[in-house]
N, C-alpha and C positions, 0 to 999 in steps of 0.2 A: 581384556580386562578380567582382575579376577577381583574376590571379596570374600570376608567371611564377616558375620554381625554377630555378636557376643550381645546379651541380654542379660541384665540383673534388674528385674521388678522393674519397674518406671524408666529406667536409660537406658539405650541400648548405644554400642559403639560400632559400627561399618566400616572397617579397615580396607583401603580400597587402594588394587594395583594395578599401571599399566594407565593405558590409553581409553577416556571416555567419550566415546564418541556414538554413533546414530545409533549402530547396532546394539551397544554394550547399554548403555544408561538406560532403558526403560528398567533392566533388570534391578539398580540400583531403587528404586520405588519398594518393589517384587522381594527383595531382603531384608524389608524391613516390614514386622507387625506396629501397626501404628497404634492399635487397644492399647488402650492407660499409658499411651507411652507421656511422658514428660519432656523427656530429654534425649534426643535425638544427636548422636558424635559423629559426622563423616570423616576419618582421618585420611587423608587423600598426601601423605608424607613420601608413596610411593606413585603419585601421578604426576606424566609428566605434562598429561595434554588431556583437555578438556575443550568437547566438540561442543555445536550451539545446543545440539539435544542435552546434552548432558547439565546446560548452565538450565535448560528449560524443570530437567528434575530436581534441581534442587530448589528450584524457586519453589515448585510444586508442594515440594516436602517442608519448604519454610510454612507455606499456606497451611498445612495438613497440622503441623506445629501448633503455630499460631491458634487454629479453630479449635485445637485439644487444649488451648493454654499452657503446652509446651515452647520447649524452644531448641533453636537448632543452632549447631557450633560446627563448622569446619577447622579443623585442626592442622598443625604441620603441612600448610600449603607452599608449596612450592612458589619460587620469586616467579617464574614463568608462569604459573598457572594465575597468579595471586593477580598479578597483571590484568588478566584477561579480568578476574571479577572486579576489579578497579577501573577499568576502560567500561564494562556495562554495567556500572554502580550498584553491584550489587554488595561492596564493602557498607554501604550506606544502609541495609535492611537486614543485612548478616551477620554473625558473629564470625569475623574471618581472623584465624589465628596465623 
């Protein structure tokens, strides 16, 4: 897995490639400053697979969200990955695009 997080004041975007799985997602937490953040983008356009660890950080990061009074928006999800967050309902507490 690779990534790069682009910051402007309050949102930041985490462009995210490749396969999230045990090893790769804690790092995904690890790229993001969460101070004053607002508006938290995972564009995951280039994932094609997402392990359980990886569904656990982002739920992490919805929390981390949420307690700032931000909010968090997955972007460009793939039909395959999209699935998986629809099978553990997390389309119901996410912003899944």
């Amino acid at each position: 897995m690779e990534y790069k997080t682009e910051r402007d004041g309050d949102k930041a975007v985490c462009t995210v490639m490749g396969r999230i799985d045990t090893n790769s997602a804690p790092e995904l937490l690890e790229a993001v400053d969460f101070t004053n953040l607002k508006e938290l983008v995972y564009d995951l356009g280039d994932v094609d697979y997402v392990f359980s660890a990886g569904l656990r950080i982002f739920l992490q990061a919805q929390k981390i969200m949420n307690a700032n009074g931000g909010k968090l928006k997955l972007i460009n999800v793939q039909p395959s990955v999209k699935e998986i967050f629809e099978i553990v309902g997390f389309t119901n507490i996410m912003d899944i695009e």
